[in-house]
Each structure stands twice: as structure tokens, then as C-alpha cells.
C-alpha positions in Angstrom: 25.3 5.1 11.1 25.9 8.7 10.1 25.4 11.2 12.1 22.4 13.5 10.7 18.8 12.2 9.9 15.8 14.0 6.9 13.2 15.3 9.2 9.7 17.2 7.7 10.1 20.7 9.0 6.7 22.0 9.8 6.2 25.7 9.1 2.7 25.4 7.8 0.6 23.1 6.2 1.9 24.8 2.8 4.6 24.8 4.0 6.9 21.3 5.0 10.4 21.2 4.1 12.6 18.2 4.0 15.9 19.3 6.3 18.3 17.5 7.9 19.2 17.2 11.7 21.7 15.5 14.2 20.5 12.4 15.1 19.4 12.4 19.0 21.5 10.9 21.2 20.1 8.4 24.1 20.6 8.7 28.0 20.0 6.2 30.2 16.5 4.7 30.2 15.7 5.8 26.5 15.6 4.0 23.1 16.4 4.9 19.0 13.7 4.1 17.2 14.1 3.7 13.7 10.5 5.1 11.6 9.2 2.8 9.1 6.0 4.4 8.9 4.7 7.5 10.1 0.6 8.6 9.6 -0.1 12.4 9.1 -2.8 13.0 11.9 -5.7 15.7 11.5 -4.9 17.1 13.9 -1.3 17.9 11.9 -2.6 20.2 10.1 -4.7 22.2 12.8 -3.1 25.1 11.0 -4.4 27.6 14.0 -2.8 25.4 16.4 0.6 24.1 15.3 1.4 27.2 13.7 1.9 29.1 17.2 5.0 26.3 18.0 6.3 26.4 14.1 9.3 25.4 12.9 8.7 21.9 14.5 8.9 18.5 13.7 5.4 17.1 13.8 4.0 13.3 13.8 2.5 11.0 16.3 1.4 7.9 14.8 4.4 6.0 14.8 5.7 2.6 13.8 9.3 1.4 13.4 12.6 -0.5 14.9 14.5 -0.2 17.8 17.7 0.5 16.6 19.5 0.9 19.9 18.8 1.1 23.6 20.1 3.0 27.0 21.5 1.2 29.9 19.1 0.2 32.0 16.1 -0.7 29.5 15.4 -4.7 30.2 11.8 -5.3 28.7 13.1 -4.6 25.0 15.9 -5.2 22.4 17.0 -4.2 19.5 15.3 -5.3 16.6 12.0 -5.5 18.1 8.7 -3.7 16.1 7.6 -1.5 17.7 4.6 1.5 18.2 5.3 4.6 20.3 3.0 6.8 22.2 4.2 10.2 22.8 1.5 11.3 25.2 1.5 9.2 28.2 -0.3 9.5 31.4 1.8 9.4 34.9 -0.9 6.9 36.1 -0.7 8.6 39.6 -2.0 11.6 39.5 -5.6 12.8 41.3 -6.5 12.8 37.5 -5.3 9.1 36.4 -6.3 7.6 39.6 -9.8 8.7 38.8 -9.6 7.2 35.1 -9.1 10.7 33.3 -5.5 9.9 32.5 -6.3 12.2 29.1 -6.6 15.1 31.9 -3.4 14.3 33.2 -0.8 17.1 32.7 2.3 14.7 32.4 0.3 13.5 29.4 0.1 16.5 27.7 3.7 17.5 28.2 5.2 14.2 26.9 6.5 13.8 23.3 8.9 12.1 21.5 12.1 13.7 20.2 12.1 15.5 17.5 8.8 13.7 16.1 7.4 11.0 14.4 8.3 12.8 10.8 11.9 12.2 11.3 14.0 9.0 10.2 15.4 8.4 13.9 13.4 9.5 17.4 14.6 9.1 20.6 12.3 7.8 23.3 12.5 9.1 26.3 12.8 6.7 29.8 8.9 8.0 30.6 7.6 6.8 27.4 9.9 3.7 27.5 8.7 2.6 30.8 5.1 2.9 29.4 4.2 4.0 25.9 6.0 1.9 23.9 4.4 -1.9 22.5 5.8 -4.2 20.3 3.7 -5.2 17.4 2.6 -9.0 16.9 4.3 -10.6 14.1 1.3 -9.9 11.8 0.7 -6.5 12.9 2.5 -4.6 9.3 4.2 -1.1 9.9 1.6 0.8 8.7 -1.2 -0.8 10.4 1.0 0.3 13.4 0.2 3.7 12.1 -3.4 3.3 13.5 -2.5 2.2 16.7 -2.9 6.0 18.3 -5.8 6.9 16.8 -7.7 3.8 17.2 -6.6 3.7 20.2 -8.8 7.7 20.8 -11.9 6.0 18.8 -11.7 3.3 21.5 -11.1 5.5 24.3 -13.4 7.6 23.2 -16.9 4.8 22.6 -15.7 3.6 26.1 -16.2 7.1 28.2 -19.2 7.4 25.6 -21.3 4.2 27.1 -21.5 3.2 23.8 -23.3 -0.2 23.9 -24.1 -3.1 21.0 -27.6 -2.4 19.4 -26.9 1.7 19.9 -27.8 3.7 16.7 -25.1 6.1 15.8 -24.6 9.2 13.8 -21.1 9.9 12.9 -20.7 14.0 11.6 -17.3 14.1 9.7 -16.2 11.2 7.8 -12.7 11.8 7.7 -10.5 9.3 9.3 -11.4 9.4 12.7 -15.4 9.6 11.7 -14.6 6.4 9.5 -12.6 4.8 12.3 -15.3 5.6 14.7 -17.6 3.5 11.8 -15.6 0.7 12.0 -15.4 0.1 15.5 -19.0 1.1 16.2 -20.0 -2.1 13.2 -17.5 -4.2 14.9 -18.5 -3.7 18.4 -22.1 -4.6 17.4 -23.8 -1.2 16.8 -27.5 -0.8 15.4 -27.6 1.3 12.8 -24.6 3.8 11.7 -25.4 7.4 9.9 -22.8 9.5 8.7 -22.5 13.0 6.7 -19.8 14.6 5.3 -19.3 17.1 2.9 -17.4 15.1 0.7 -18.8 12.1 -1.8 -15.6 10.6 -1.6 -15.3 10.7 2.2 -19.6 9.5 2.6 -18.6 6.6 -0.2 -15.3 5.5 1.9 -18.3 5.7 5.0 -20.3 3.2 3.4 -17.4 0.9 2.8 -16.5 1.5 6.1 -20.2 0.1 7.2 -22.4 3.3 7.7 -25.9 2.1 6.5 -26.8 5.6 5.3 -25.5 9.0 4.5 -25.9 12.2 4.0 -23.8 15.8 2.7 -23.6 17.9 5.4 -25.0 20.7 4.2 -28.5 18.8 4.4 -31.1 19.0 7.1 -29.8 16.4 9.3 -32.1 15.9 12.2 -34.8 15.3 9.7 -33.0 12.7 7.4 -31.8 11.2 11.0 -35.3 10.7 12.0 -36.5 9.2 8.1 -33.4 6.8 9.0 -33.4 5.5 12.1 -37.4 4.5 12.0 -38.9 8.1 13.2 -36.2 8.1 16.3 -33.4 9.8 16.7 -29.8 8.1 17.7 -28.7 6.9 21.0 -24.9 8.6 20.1 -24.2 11.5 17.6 -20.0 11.7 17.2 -18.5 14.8 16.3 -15.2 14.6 14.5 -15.4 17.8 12.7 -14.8 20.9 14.1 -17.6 22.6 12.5 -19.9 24.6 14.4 -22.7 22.9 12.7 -22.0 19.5 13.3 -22.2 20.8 17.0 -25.4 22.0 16.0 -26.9 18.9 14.3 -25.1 16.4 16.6 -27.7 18.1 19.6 -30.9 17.7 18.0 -30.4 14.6 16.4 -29.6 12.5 19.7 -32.5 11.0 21.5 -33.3 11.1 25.0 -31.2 9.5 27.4 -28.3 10.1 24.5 -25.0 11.4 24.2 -23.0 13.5 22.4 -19.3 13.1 22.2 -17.4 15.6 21.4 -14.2 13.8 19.3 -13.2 17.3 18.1 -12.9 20.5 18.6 -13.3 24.1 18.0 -11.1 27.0 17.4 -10.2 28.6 20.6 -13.1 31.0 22.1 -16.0 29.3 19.9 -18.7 28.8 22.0 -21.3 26.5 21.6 -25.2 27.5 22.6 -26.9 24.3 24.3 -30.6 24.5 24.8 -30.4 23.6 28.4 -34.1 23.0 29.2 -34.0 20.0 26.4 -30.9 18.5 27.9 -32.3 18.7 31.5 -35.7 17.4 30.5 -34.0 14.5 28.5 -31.3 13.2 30.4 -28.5 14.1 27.2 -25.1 14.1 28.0 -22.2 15.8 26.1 -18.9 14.9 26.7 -15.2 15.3 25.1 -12.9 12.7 24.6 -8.7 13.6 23.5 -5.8 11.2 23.2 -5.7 7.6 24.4 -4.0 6.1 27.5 -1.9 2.7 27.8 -4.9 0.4 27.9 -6.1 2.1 24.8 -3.4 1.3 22.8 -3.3 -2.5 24.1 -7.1 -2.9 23.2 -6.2 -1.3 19.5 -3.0 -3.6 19.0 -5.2 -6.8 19.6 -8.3 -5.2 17.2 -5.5 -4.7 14.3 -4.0 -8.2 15.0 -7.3 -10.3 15.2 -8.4 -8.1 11.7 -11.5 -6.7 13.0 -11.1 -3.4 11.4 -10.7 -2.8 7.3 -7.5 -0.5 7.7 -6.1 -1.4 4.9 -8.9 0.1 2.7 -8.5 3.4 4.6 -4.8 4.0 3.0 -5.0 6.0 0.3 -1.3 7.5 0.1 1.9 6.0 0.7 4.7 8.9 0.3 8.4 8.9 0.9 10.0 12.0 2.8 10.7 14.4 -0.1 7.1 14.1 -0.3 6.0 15.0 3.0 4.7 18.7 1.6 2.2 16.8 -0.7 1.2 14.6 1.9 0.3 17.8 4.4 -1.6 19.2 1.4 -3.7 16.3 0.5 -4.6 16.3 4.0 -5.3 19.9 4.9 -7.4 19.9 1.6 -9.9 16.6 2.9 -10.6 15.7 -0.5 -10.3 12.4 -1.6 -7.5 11.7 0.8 -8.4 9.4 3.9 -5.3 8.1 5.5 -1.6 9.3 4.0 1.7 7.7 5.2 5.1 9.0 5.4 7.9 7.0 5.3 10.9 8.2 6.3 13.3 5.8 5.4 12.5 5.7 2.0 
């Protein structure tokens, strides 16, 4: 094997060169994983946020080989396909004990080395011991890719409540906001609403099994209510960070509803809620980040048993010296929905 590795150097989301780097080398404990397939997240190209730890190498959604192992690493070998979290929880702090392993701090320190945009990344003996899953024989590479973020959308409808027969309003269709669709029509929801500001993103919603929807830009609490039979929806979803959605999300959810918060804002955007409605109503808003372990099992055996149309949610396949288009078509949202690198090709 030689001795340096392509990696997509993030600078900004203009901005992604194609360098090379030393291959890492594993301790004891670790693994070398070999990417196959690597899925450019939103949250990638969160200009305002990656740019403060630029040059990096960025990616999270993962799929590939095990190429090599450390001493002391029984429960795989080499060979094995495999996905790799690179936020995991230490499952024993005050925080995971409680069943907010999302709040836990070793899970928002973790990472994989360099990152998932690389053609080799070591895993470290944390992540080993329990973030990485091998993928059933008819689990594909790049529906590995989906692994993390279903596993968030899952996560996510769970702290929700989210129950069969719930009506639910989706604002943002990109690819969480469709994968939110998909699980929400395959966990048995009511009716499913969605807006974007996109027609290519509210027609990939539809095929994604929204009933409706809707631009954005529209008066959403009043279509909502035209809709959903003069009621509003048991959960709005926001996965745009949009002050607006925000906005729309909290008075088009009935009473006794919630609002989950699946993104975010820029840093010190602050959100007015009309307290007295959300008191009277019984309305809950909650946040949801990452996944945790059990997450990522409950995604694996979705993607296995075919649940979910991933497939149609691919719209790019790109090698490495085209990682720069792949961050643009992405930053843009156009007609984009999910792009994959692949390293190794």
C-alpha cells in the first residue's frame, strides 16, 4: 500500500481541494478503514460553522472496508463492510444514563481521523469498541451512506413521541426533511405536508410520500389547516434553519403538538415563542442532534428490510477530483438531494 492517501481539503464550500496526505497509522485498539462511499452532509456545508476549524478534512457518513486492524480488536476482521460513527456517546455519563447520549460531551469530541472525505481513516479504539457496524450482505456501500443520518431522523421521531396516525408537517425538503418523509410514511403516519422553496425538492417530497405541498414562501398555517381537514398537525419538523420555518412550524402545530427542532440557527438568532399559546395548549418544542448506537442499529435493519426508497434520493455519484462540485451542488440546494463521494475512485 503506498504511503499517502487523496483527501478533500475543506477551506470553504467554494472552496475543496483534492490534496494528498500520509496515511494514518493504527495503535492498539483502532482499525483502517478503507472509504468506498462517503455522503456530503448539510451540515458540510454550514459555511458559518466549518469555516472557523478550516483547512479540515470533512465527512461523516461513511461506508467502506476494513483494511487492517490493531492488536487487541477481536469482534472484527479484515475484509468486513462496514459503517462508522464518528460521534459516539461514553454511555456512562449523568447525560447517557438519562437517555441524552446526544448531550454527552465524549460524543461531541469524537471523530474519525482525518474524515470520512479521505481514501483511508483510522478509527480510533472509542469508536471501535462502539460505533462501528458491519453491513448485512445486502446493505450496498452507498446505502451505508444513510446509516448516520437516518439514524438522526430516527432518533429524532423517537424523542418527538411521534406515533402512527400523527399528521405531520415537514419545513425543508432537503434530505433530512425527505428522510423524515420516509420514515414518518413507513412508521404509519396520517397525513404528511411539506414546503420547500424548491419544485425540485417539493416533487422529490411527493415521491418520497408527502400527500401535499407547498413553496415556502406561502402562507403556511392556512394551507396546513385547508390540508389536514380544518386542524392543524400533531408534529411540524424543522430541517431548515430558516427563521421562518421556526415561525410557521409554531402556529401550524395543534394542541397537545410538538415541534422538533431538526435544525438550527446561526449562532445568537433568537426565536420569539408566544408563551401564553404554548402554556394554554400543552405544545412542546424540542431539538434533536446526532444519533447514538441504538440509532444506528434501528437504521441498519430499516435499510436492510427496504423500508425506505434511498435509492431514489441519490442524485450524484462523484469521484474525488470532484469533491468541489459535489460541495457546490449541495451548498446551492437546487436540484441536488443526496451526492456521494467516492474516494477510491
Amino acid at each position: 500500500m503506498n504511503n499517502t492517501m487523496k483527501v478533500g481539503m475543506y477551506y470553504n464550500n467554494r472552496d475543496v481541494r483534492v490534496e494528498e496526505m500520509q496515511i494514518p497509522r493504527i495503535g492498539p485498539g483502532e482499525m483502517l478503514v478503507k472509504v468506498i462511499s462517503s455522503g456530503i452532509c448539510g451540515s458540510d456545508v454550514l459555511e458559518w460553522y466549518r469555516i472557523k476549524k478550516a483547512p479540515r478534512v470533512l465527512g461523516h457518513e461513511i461506508a467502506g472496508d476494513i483494511v487492517e486492524i490493531g492488536q487487541d480488536v477481536k469482534n472484527y476482521k479484515v475484509g468486513e463492510r462496514v459503517f462508522v460513527s464518528h460521534h459516539i456517546p461514553c454511555n456512562t455519563c449523568r447525560y447517557c444514563l438519562k437517555g441524552f447520549h446526544t448531550a454527552c460531551e465524549t460524543l461531541h469530541t469524537t471523530n474519525f481521523d482525518p474524515g470520512g472525505f479521505a481514501q483511508y481513516l483510522r478509527v480510533p479504539q472509542l469508536n471501535v469498541d462502539r460505533g462501528v457496524f458491519v453491513l448485512p450482505p445486502d446493505v450496498t456501500y452507498d446505502e451505508g451512506t444513510f446509516v448516520e443520518p437516518l439514524g438522526c431522523v430516527i432518533r429524532g421521531q423517537r424523542v418527538a413521541q411521534f406515533k402512527p396516525g400523527d399528521n405531520v408537517l415537514i419545513l425543508g425538503a432537503g434530505i433530512s426533511g425527505l428522510l423524515h418523509i420516509a420514515v414518518a410514511r413507513a412508521l404509519g403516519a396520517g397525513r404528511i405536508l411539506a414546503t420547500d422553496i424548491h419544485p425540485a425538492r417539493l416533487k422529490a417530497a411527493i415521491d418520497m410520500g408527502a400527500d401535499a405541498v407547498i413553496h415556502a414562501s406561502e402562507d403556511i398555517p392556512s394551507w396546513v389547516l385547508k390540508e389536514n381537514d380544518k386542524r392543524k398537525v400533531d408534529l411540524a419538523i424543522v430541517c431548515t434553519g430558516a427563521l421562518s420555518a421556526f415561525k410557521q412550524a409554531m402556529n401550524s402545530v395543534d394542541r397537545g403538538g410538538v415541534i422538533l427542532c431538526f435544525a438550527t440557527t446561526e449562532p445568537q438568532v433568537e426565536i420569539p415563542v408566544p408563551m401564553n399559546e404554548f402554556w394554554r395548549n400543552e405544545i412542546k418544542m424540542m431539538p434533536s442532534y446526532g444519533c447514538a448506537p441504538l440509532d444506528a442499529v434501528v437504521a441498519i435493519d430499516l435499510i436492510r428490510t427496504k423500508r425506505l426508497p434511498l435509492e431514489r434520493m441519490i442524485t450524484h455519484r462523484l469521484p474525488m477530483n470532484q469533491i468541489g462540485l459535489g460541495f457546490q451542488l449541495v451548498a446551492d440546494a437546487g436540484e441536488s438531494i443526496k451526492v456521494i463521494i467516492e474516494p477510491n475512485r
